[in-house]
C-alpha positions as CSV (number, residue, x, y, z in Angstrom):
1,X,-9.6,11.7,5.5
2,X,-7.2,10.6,2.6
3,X,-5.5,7.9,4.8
4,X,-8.4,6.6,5.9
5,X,-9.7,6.2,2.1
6,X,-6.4,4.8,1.1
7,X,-6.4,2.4,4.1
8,X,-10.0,1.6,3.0
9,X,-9.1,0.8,-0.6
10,X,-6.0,-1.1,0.1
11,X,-7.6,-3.2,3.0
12,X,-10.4,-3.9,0.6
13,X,-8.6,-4.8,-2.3
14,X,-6.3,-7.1,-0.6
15,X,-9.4,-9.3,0.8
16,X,-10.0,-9.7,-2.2
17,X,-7.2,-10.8,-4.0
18,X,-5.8,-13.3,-0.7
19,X,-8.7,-15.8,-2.3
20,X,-6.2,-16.3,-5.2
21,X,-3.4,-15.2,-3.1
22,X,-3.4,-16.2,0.6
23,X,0.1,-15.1,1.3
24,X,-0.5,-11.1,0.3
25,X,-0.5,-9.3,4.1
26,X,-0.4,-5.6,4.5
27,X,0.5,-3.5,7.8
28,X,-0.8,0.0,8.6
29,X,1.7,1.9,10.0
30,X,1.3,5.7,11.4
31,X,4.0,8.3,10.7
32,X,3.3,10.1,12.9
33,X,4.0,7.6,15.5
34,X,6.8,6.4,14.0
35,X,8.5,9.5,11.7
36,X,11.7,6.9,11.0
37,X,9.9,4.9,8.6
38,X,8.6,8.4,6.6
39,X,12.4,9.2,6.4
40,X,13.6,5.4,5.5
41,X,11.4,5.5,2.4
42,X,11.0,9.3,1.3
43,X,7.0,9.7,2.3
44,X,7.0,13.7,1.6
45,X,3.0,14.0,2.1
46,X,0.7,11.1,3.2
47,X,-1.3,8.9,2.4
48,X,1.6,6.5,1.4
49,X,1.9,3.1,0.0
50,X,4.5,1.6,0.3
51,X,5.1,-2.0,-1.2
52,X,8.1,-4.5,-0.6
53,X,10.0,-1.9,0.3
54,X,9.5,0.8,-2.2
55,X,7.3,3.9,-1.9
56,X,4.5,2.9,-5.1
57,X,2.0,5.8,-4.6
58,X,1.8,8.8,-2.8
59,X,-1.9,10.2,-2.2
60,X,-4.4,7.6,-2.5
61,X,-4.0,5.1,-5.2
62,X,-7.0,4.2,-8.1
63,X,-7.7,1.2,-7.2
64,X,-7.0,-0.3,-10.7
65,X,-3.5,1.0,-10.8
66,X,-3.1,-0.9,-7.5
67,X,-3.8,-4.1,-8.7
68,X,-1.7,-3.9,-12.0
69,X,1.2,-3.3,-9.9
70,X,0.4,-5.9,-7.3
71,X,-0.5,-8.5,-9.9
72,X,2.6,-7.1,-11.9
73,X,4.7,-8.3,-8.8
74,X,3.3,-11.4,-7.9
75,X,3.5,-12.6,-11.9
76,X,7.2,-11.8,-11.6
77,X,7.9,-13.9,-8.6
């Protein structure tokens, strides 16, 4: 239930930001499905987010708190 609200919010918020920012993509993946990825970046309970290579939130995110730290990154290039 948590995943899928996190996958919800994420999806949603990135629609939303590609107008100004075409190039933002995202990727679902299951750990469950693939437990190597859970280990490579330290996912201890799900849902995870995980952005450019960095767990950013564990459980699901506020949705403002998202976007500062996605604007935060593409601002800084």
């Amino acid at each position: 239930m948590k995943c899928e609200a996190a996958k919800s919010l994420v999806a949603g918020l990135l629609e939303r930001m590609r107008e100004e920012h075409p190039d933002i993509r995202w990727t679902e993946i299951d750990i469950t499905q693939h437990p190597e990825v859970a280990v490579k970046y330290r996912v201890m309970s799900t849902p995870a987010v995980v952005i450019n290579g960095k767990l950013a939130f564990a459980g699901v995110p506020h949705e403002k708190k998202l976007k500062e730290y996605l604007e935060a990154l593409i601002t800084s290039g």
